[in-house]
C-alpha positions in Angstrom: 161.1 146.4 3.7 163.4 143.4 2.7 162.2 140.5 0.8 161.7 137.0 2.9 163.7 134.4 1.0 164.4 130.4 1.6 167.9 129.1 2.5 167.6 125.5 3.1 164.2 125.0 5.0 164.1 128.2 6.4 162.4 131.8 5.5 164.5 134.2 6.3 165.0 138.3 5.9 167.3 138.4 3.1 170.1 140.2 4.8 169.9 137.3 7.4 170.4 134.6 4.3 173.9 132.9 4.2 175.5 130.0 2.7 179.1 128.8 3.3 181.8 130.4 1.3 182.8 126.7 0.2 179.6 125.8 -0.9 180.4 124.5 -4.3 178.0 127.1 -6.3 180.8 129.5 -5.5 183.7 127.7 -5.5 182.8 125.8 -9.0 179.4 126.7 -10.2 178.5 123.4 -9.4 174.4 124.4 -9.3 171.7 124.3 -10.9 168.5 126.7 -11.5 165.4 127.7 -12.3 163.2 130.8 -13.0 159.2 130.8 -12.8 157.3 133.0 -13.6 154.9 134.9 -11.3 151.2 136.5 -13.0 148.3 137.9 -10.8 149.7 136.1 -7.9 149.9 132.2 -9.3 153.0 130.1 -10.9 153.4 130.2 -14.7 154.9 126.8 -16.0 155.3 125.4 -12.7 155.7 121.8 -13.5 157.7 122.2 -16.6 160.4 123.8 -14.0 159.9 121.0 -11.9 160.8 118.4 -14.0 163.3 120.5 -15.8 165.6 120.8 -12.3 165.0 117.2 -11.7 166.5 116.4 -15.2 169.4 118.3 -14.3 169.8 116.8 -11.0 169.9 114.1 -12.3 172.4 114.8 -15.5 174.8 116.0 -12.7 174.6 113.2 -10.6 173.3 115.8 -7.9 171.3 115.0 -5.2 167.8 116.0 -4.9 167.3 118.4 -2.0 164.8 117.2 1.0 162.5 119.8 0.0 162.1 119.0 -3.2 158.7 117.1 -3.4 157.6 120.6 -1.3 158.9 122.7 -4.1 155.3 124.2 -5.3 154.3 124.9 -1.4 157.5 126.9 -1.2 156.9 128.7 -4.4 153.4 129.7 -3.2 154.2 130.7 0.0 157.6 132.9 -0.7 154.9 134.9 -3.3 152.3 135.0 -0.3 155.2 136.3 2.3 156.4 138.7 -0.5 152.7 139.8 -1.7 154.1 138.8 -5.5 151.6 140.2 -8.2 153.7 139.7 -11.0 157.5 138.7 -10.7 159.9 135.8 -11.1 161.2 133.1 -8.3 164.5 132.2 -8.8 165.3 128.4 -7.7 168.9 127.6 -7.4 170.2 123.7 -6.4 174.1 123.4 -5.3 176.2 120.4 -4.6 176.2 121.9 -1.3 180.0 122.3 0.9 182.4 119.7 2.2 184.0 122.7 4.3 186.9 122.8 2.0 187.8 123.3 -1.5 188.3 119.9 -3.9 187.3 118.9 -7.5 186.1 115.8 -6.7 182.6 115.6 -5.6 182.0 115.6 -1.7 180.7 112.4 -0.2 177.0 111.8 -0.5 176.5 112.7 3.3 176.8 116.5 2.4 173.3 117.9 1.4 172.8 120.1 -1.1 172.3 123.6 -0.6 168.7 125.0 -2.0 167.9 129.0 -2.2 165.0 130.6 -3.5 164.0 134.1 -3.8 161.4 136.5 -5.0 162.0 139.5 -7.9 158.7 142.0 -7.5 158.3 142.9 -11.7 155.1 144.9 -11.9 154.0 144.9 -15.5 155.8 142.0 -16.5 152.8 140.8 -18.5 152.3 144.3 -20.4 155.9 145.1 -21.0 156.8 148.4 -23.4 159.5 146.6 -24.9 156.9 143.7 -26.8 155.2 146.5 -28.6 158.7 148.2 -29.9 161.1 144.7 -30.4 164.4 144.7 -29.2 167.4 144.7 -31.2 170.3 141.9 -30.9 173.9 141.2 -32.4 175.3 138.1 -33.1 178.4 136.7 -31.0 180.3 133.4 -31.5 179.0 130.6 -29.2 181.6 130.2 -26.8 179.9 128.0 -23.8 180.3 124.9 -23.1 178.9 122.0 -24.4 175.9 120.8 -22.2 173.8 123.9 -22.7 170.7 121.7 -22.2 171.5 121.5 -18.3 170.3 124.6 -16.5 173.5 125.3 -14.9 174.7 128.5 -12.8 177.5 128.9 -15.3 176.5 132.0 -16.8 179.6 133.8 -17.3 179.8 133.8 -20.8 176.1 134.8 -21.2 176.4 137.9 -19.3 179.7 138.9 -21.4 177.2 138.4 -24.1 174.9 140.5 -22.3 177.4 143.4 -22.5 178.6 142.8 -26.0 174.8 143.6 -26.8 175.0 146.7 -24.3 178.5 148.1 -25.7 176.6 147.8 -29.4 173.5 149.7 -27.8 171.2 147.0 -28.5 169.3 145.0 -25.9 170.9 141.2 -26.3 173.0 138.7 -28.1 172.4 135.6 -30.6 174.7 133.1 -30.0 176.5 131.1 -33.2 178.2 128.1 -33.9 179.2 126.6 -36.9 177.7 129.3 -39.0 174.3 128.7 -37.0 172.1 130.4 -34.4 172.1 128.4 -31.1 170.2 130.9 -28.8 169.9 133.9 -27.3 172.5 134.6 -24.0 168.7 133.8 -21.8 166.2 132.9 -24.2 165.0 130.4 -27.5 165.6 132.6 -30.5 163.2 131.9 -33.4 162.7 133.2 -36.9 159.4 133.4 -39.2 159.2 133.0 -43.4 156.0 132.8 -45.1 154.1 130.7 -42.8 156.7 128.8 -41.2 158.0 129.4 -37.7 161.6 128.3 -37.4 163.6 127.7 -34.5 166.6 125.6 -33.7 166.1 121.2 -32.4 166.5 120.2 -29.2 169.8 118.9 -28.8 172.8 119.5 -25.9 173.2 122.5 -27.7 170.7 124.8 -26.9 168.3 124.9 -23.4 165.4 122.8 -23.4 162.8 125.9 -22.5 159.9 125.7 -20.7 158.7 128.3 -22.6 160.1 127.1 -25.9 158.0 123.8 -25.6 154.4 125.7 -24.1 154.9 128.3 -26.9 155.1 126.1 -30.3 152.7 123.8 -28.6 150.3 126.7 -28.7 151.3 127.6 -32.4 150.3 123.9 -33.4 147.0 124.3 -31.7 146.7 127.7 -33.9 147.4 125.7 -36.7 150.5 127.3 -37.5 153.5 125.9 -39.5 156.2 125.3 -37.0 159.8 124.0 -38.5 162.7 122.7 -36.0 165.9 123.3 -37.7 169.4 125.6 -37.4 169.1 128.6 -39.4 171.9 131.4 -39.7 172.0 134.9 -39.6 171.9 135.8 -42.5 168.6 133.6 -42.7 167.8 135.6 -39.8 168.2 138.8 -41.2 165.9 138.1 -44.2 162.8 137.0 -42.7 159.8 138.6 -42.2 160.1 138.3 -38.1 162.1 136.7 -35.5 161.2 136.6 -31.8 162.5 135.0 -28.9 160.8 133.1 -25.6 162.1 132.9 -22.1 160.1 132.3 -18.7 160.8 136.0 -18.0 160.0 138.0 -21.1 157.2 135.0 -22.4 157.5 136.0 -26.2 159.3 139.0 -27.4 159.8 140.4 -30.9 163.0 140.7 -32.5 163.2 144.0 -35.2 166.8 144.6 -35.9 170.2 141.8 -35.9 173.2 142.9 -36.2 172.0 146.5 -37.7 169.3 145.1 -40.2 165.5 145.6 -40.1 163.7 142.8 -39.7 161.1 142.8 -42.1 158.9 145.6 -41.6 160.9 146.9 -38.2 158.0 146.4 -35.9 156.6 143.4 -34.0 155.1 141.2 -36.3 152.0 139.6 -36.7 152.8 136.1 -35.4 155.0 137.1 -32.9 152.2 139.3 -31.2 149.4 136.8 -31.4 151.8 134.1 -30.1 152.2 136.3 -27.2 148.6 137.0 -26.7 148.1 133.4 -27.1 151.1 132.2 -24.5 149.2 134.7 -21.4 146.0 134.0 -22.2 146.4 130.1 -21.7 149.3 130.5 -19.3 146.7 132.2 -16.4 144.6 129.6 -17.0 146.8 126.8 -16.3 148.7 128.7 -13.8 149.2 127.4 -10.3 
């Protein structure tokens, strides 16, 4: 049976769902997105989102779309039409289409387009891969410069993704200037001593919803947490790394670029921040 998606106030069968082929999304990856989590049937992180799109709306000069004040009732009913245990909605905003290619913006009277759609992922909460790691390389950092805006440019990201595949590992660490940015989809952090590390919030790296819930919770646990670049090599000699993303919450790291992390298993913070991060995330979820 085919998932019931949103295109632009109406839920539709998804082979029924079309947007024009000038719609600037396509034409110039002009858009915007976002990805919430789904656990036992309620939104993870819903507001962060929220006001996440907005700030990129708004860093684009984009226009809100009408249904954005109705954005949670959307969420919770696409994950009632699509009996969602656990999953992800994906929320994507374009500039919308003129009805003809141009670089310039179209004229305010052309709404933007707004899509959302439902990814069933049964045992998202209780994935293998947290209790094994994953391994990354590193790769240079070759986006461009407004990272902190969710945008639907992703190309580079996915080449990353298949650097990381071609190496048989399972992602990529960005680096520029000699210093970890992030991963290709995710905050990338490392822990020494007592100290979790991960790069400051700047245009350089994504502003994650996860990133911000997570080292909120590690204050609360009275953990150590420092905001600062590190490099690989940093990387590659502490005693665990991890990295958090609304899809994979917080997942180990046990191997960069072919070396162990320290012991080669998930490590002790990592794993409690994860218990942590569910734990309070289902009972604030929505």
């Amino acid at each position: 049976m085919s998932r019931t998606v949103y295109v632009n106030g109406e839920y539709l069968p998804e082979e029924d769902a079309k947007i024009s082929i000038f719609d600037r999304s396509f034409l110039m990856a002009d858009g915007v997105y976002e990805v919430t989590s789904v656990l036992d049937g309620k939104l993870i992180d819903f507001e962060g989102h929220r006001v996440r799109l907005e700030r990129s709306l708004n860093e684009l000069e984009m226009q809100k779309p009408e249904a954005f004040d109705d954005l949670l009732e959307i969420h919770r009913e696409l994950v009632r039409i699509n009996d969602i245990n656990e999953g992800m909605i994906y929320l994507q905003v374009s500039r919308g289409s003129a009805g003809d290619r141009d670089f310039a913006y179209p004229s305010e009277d052309v709404k933007p387009t707004l899509v959302l759609f439902t990814q069933n992922k049964p045992g998202l909460a209780d994935s293998p891969a947290a209790k094994k790691g994953m391994k990354v390389i590193s790769i240079e950092d070759q986006r461009w410069g407004r990272r902190d805006i969710k945008t639907v440019q992703l190309l580079y990201p996915s080449m990353g993704k298949m650097m990381a595949k071609a190496a048989g590992c399972d992602d990529a660490w960005m680096v520029q200037d000699g210093k970890v940015t992030e991963g290709t989809s995710n905050n990338a952090y490392i822990v020494k001593g007592n100290s979790i590390i991960t790069r400051q919030l700047s245009n350089d790296i994504l502003h994650g919803i996860t990133r911000a819930a997570v080292l909120r919770f590690a204050k609360e646990a009275q953990m150590k947490v420092e905001e600062r670049s590190f490099t690989i090599e940093e990387a590659q000699d502490a005693d665990e790394a991890f990295i958090t993303s609304a899809s994979t919450f917080v997942m180990p790291v046990v191997e960069i670029d072919g070396d162990q992390i320290g012991s080669g298993a998930p490590g002790p913070i990592a794993t409690r921040l994860r218990e942590i991060y569910l734990e309070e995330s289902r009972k604030a979820a929505v």
